[in-house]
N, C-alpha and C positions, 0 to 999 in steps of 0.2 A: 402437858401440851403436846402436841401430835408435831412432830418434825419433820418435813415436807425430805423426802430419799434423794428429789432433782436435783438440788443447789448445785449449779456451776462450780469448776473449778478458778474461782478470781483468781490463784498465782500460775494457771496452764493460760488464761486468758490474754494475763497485762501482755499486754506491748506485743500481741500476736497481728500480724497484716493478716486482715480477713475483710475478703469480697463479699458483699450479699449483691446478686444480682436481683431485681424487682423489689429493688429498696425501699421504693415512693411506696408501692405496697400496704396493703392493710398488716397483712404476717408481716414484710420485711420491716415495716415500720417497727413492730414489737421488737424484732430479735434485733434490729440495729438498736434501739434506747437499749435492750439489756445491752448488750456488745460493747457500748459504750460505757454503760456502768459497771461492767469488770473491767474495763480500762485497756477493751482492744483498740487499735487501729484499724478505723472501718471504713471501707470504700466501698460505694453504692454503683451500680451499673443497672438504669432503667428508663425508663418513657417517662417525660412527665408526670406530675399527679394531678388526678382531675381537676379541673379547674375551679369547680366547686366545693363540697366540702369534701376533707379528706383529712386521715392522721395526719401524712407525713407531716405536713405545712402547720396541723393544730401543734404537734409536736415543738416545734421548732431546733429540729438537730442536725439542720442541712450545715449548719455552720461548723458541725461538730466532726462532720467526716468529709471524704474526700469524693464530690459530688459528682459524676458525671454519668451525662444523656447519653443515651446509646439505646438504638431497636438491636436488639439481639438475633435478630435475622440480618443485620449487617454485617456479614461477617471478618471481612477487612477494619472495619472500626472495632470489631469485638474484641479481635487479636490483639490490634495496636492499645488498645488499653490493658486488656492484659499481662501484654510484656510492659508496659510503665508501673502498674501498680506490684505485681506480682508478688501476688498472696501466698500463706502460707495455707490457708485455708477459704476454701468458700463455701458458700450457701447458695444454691440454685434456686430461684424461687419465681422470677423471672416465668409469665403464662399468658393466656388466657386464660380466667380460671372459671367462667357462667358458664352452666347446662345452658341457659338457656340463651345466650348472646351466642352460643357457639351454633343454634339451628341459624338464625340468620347472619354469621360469619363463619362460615365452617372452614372455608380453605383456608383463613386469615388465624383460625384457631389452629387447622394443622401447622401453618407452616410458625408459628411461635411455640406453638408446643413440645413439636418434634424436630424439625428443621434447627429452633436456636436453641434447644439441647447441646443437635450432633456439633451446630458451630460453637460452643460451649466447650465440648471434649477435643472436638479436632481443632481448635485454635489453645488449647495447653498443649495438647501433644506435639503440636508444630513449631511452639513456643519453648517445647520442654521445660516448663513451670515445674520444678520441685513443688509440690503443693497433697492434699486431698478435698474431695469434695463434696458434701452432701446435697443431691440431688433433689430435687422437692418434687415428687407428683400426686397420689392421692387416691382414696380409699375405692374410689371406682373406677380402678383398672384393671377390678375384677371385673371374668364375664358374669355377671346376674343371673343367677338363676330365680333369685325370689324364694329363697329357699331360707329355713329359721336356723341355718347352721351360720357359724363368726368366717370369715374369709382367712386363711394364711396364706404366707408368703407362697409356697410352693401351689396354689391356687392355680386354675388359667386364666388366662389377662385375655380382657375382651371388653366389647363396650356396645353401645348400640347407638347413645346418641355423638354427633363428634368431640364434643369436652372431652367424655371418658375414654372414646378410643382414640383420641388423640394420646392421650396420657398416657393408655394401654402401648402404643405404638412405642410413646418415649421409651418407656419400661425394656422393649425390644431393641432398641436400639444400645438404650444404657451397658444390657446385656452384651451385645455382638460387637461396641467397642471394647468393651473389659477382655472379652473372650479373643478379638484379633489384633488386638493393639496392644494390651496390658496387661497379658497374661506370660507371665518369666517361661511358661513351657514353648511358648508361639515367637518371644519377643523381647529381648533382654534389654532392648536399645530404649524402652521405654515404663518396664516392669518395675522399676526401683525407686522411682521419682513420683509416682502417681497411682493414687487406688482411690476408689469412689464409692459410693455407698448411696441409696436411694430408699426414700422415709414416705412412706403412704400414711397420711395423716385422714380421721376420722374429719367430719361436718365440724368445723372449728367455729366459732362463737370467740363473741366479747365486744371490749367499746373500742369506739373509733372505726367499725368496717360501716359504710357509707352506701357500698354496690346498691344497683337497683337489680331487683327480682332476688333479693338474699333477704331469710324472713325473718331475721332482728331488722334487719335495716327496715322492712315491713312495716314490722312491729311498731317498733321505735317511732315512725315517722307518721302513723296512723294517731297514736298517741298521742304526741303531741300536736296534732293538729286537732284534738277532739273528734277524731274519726273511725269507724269499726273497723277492726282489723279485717283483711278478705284473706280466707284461708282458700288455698287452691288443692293442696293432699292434705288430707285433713290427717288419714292415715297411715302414711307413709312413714316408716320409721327410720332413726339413724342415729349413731356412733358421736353425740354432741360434748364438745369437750370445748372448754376455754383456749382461747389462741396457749395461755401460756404454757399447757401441758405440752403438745406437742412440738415447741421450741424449744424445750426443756430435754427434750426428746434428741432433737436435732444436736443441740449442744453438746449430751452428753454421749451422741455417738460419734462426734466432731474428735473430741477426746479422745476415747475407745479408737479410734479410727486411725488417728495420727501415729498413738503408738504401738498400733501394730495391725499395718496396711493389710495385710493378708488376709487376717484372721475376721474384720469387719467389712472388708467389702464385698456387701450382699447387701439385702433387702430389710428392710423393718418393718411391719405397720406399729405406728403410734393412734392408738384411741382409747375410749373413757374403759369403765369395766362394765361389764352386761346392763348392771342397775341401769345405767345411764341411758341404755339405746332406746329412745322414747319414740310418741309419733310425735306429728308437728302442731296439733292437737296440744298434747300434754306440755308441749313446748311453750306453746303462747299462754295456756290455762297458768302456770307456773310463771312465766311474765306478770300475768296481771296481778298474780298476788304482790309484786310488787311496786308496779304501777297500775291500777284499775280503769279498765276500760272494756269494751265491747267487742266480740269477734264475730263476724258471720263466715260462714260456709260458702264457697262458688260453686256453680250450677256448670260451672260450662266446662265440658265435657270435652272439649276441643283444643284443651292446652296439649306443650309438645309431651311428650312421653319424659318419665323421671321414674328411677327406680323407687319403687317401692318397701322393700325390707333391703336393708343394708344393716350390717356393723363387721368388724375387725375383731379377729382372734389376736390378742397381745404377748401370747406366753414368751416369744421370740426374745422382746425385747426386757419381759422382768426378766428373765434368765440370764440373755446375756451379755444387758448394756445393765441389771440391775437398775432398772427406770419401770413406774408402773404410774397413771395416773392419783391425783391426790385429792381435787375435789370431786366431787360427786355431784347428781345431774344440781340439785336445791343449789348448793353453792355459786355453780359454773352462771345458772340461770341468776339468780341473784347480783353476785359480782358483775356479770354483764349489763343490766338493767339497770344497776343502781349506776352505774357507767356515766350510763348518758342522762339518768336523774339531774346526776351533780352536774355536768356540762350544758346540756339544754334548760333543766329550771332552775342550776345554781347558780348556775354561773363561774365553776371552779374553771378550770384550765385542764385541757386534755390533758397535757403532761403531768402536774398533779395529779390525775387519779390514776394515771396509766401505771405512777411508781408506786403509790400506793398499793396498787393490784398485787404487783412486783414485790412489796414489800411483805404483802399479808403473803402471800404465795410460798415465799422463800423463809418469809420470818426473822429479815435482815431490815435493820434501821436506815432508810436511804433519805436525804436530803432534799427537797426538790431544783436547788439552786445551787448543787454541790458541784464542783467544779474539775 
C-alpha cells in the first residue's frame, strides 16, 4: 500500500494554540476539522459563513474551537483578539478569494487582501506575539505570461485582474514587513519572536466549497438539478489539487517553520505534479465519469478575462519541506465528486465524508463521533 509522505505531526500538534483566520472558509473549514483531530487548540478569526450552504455550519465544529467574528480590516478588533488568544501559531487564510467577485469588488477585494494582511503582521508586531505564521495567498501572483513553463518562487509577481494582483501586492507587502520589521540585520526588537512564511497553493478542489462562479460548485449544482453544465474556458488549463494536499502543505511547513524561523521563512508553491495541470474541459469530462450528465460550451465571448495556462513548479517544497502531492488528477476528481454524491443524494453528513477524505488521505482510522 502506497503511504501518503504528508501525515501531520499529531504529538507537534496536541495542545498547540493555533489561529486560522477565514475559518467559516471552504480551506479553513478543512484545516480547522484536521486541527482539531490532532488535538490542537484552535481559534477562528472571520466574517460569518454564508448564510446559505456552506461547510463551516455542515461541519458542525463551531462548538469545538474558539469562535470569533471579526472583518480583518478592523484593525483595533483584530489586535485586541490577538493579544486574548495568542497563538503559538497561525494560518492566514482570511480573503477575497473570486477572480471574478473581485471585477465587481475590486477595492473591497484590495483592501481585504492586502490591507488585512498588513493589519494581520502589524497588530503581532505591536502585540509582540511570540508566534509564526503561514500566510495563505495563491498560485496567481504570478505575472502571466501564458507561457507552458511551471511558475517558481523566485518568479515576478503581477496580476492583471484585481484577485490576483491583490494577492501579488500581499506577496509585496509579506516581503517589506520581513525585510523592515523582522529581519535580526534591520531589527533585533522583533527578529526573535516572529518569522512567517507564505504558501501559493494551485486551483484547490473538493467537497463542501459552495462559492458561485467556482466550477465544481458549477458542476455539482448543474447536476443535480438535471441541468448542462455551461463551460465558460473550456481550455484553460490549471495546477487542480484536492483542498487536502495543500493543507497538508501548510501544516507541514507550520512545523518546518516553528523550528527553525530562519531557515523557512520564505515562499512555497504548493500544487499537483504536471500530470495533473488539466483544462477545465478534461475537468468536468472526468466529473462525469462519476456522476453522468451533459456539458455545453458558452458562446459569450464577453466574460472578464481569467488566465489561461497556469500551473506551479513544486521542486521548493519536495526538497525542502520533503512534501510533494499524493493523489493524482483521477483520484483528486473522484474523491471530490463522490463528496457531494454522498451529501446531496445520500444523504451522509458533510462531516462523515470530509473524515473519511482525511482518513483515506493520511491512512489513519478516524472516528466520526470521536471526542
Amino acid at each position: 500500500m502506497k503511504v501518503c509522505p504528508n501525515i501531520p505531526n499529531k504529538e507537534f500538534w496536541q495542545n498547540k494554540k493555533v489561529l486560522v483566520t477565514g475559518h467559516t472558509g471552504f480551506k479553513g473549514s478543512w484545516l480547522c476539522l484536521w486541527l482539531l483531530k490532532l488535538g490542537a487548540k484552535v481559534s477562528g478569526i472571520s466574517l460569518e459563513p454564508d448564510s446559505t450552504n456552506n461547510l463551516f455550519d455542515s461541519l458542525d465544529i463551531k462548538k469545538e474551537l474558539n469562535h470569533n467574528i471579526c472583518d480583518i480590516r478592523n484593525r483595533e478588533q483584530l489586535k485586541n483578539h490577538l493579544k486574548e488568544i495568542q497563538p503559538e501559531i497561525i494560518f492566514h487564510l482570511a480573503a477575497q478569494p473570486l477572480v471574478l467577485t473581485s471585477y465587481s469588488q475590486p477595492v473591497e477585494t484590495w483592501e481585504i487582501n492586502v490591507l488585512g494582511t498588513i493589519n494581520l503582521l502589524d497588530s503581532i508586531r505591536e502585540n509582540k506575539i511570540e508566534c509564526v505564521a503561514i500566510l495563505i495567498t495563491t498560485d496567481k501572483v504570478y505575472k502571466n505570461e501564458e507561457w507552458i513553463y511551471g511558475y517558481r518562487e523566485n518568479d515576478k509577481l503581477g496580476g492583471y485582474d484585481p484577485y490576483s494582483s491583490s494577492k501579488a501586492a500581499a506577496e509585496i507587502a509579506i516581503e517589506s514587513w520581513r525585510s523592515s520589521f523582522f529581519n535580526p540585520k534591520v531589527n533585533d526588537q522583533y527578529s526573535n519572536f516572529f518569522a512567517f512564511s507564505s504558501a501559493r497553493a494551485g486551483n484547490v478542489i473538493g467537497g463542501g466549497d459552495w462559492a458561485e462562479n467556482r466550477i465544481v460548485p458549477d458542476i455539482v449544482n448543474a447536476l443535480f438539478e438535471g441541468k448542462e453544465i455551461i463551460i465558460r474556458n473550456p481550455s484553460s488549463t490549471r495546477p487542480w489539487q484536492h483542498v487536502i494536499e495543500p493543507i497538508s502543505g501548510y501544516l507541514r511547513l507550520a512545523e518546518r517553520l516553528f523550528s527553525n524561523r530562519s531557515k523557512y521563512s520564505t515562499s512555497y508553491n504548493f500544487g499537483p505534479h504536471i500530470n495533473s495541470n488539466k483544462t477545465v474541459q478534461k475537468l468536468v469530462e472526468e466529473s462525469l465519469k462519476v456522476w453522468p450528465g451533459k456539458f455545453i460550451i458558452s458562446n459569450n465571448d464577453k466574460v472578464p478575462h481569467e488566465a489561461k495556462m497556469l500551473y506551479l513548479v513544486i521542486d521548493k517544497a519536495i526538497k525542502e519541506l520533503d512534501w510533494e502531492p499524493y493523489w493524482d488528477f483521477t483520484n483528486t476528481i473522484q474523491k471530490t465528486i463522490i463528496w457531494y454524491k454522498k451529501v446531496l443524494i445520500g444523504g451522509e453528513s458533510a462531516l462523515d465524508c470530509s473524515l473519511n477524505d482525511l482518513n483515506s488521505y493520511t491512512k489513519i482510522k478516524e472516528i466520526a463521533n470521536e471526542n
